[in-house]
C-alpha positions as a printed Julia matrix, in Angstrom:
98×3 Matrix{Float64}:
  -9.6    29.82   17.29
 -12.32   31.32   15.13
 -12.83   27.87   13.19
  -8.7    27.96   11.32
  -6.19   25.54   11.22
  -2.8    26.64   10.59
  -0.38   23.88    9.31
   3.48   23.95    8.93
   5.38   22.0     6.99
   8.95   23.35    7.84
   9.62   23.69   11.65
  12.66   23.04   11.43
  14.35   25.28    8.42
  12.71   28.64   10.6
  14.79   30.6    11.42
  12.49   32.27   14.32
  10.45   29.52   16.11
   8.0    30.16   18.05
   7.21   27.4    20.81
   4.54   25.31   19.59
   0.73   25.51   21.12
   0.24   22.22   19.49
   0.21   19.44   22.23
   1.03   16.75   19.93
   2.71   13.33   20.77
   5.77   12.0    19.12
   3.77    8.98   17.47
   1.13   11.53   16.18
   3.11   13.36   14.08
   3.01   12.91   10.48
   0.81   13.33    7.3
  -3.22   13.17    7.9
  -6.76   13.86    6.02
  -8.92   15.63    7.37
 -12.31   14.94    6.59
 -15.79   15.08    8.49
 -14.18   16.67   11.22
 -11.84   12.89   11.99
  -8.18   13.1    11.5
  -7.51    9.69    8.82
  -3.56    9.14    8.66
  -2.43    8.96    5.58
  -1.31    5.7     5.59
  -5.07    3.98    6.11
  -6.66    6.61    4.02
  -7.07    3.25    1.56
  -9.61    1.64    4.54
 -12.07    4.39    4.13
 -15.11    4.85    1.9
 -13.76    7.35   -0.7
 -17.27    9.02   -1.07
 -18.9     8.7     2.48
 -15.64    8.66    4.68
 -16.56    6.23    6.55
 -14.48    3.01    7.35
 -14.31    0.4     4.76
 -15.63   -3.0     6.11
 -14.19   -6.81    4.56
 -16.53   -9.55    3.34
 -14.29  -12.6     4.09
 -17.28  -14.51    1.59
 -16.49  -12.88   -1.12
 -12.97  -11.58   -0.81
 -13.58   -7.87   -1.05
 -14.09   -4.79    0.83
 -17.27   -2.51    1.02
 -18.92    0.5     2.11
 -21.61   -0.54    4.46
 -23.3     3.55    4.53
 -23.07    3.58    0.69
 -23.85   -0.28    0.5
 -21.0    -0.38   -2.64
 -17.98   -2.83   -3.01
 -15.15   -0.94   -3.55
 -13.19   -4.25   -4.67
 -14.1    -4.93   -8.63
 -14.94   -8.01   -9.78
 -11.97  -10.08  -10.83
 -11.86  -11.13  -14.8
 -11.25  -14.74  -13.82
 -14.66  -16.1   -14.51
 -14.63  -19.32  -12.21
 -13.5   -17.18   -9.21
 -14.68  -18.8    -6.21
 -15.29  -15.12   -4.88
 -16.72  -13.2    -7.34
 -18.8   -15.64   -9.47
 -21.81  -15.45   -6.98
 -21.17  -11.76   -5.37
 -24.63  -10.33   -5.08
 -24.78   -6.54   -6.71
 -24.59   -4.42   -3.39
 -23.48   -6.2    -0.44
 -25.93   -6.1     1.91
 -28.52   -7.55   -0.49
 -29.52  -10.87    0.96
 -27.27  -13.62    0.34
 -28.66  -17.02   -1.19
């Protein structure tokens, strides 16, 4: 295929359709990112890193999700200064923990 993609986004207002060499289940269809060669549906695009691509992991201590590659929350710290969560959240998370 010489490395392209071809996308279409109106199938079904052609007038002349060709059949499709797309092998594609019903469930699959839909809107996607593509990115480091994965396909990332749209609608969990929000559970990956948004610098590394990679998936997002959840610190149940401290309430908040973070990049384990780029060893970043990507939760901010809340403003509530007695939080339970945030008050002792170390500065990267995988910095040891007290």
């Amino acid at each position: 295929m010489n490395g392209k993609m071809n996308f279409f986004l109106d199938p079904k207002n052609r007038v002349a359709q060709k059949p499709s060499i797309m092998n594609y289940k019903q469930d699959e269809k839909g809107l996607y990112l593509l990115a480091d060669k994965k396909f990332i549906n749209w609608m969990d695009v929000h559970t990956f890193c948004h610098t590394c691509m990679d998936p997002l992991t959840f610190d149940n201590e401290f309430d908040a999700s973070y990049c384990a590659s780029c060893n970043e929350w990507r939760e901010e710290r809340c403003s509530d200064i007695s939080c339970e969560y945030c008050e002792n959240r170390p500065k990267r998370p995988l910095d040891p923990r007290k």
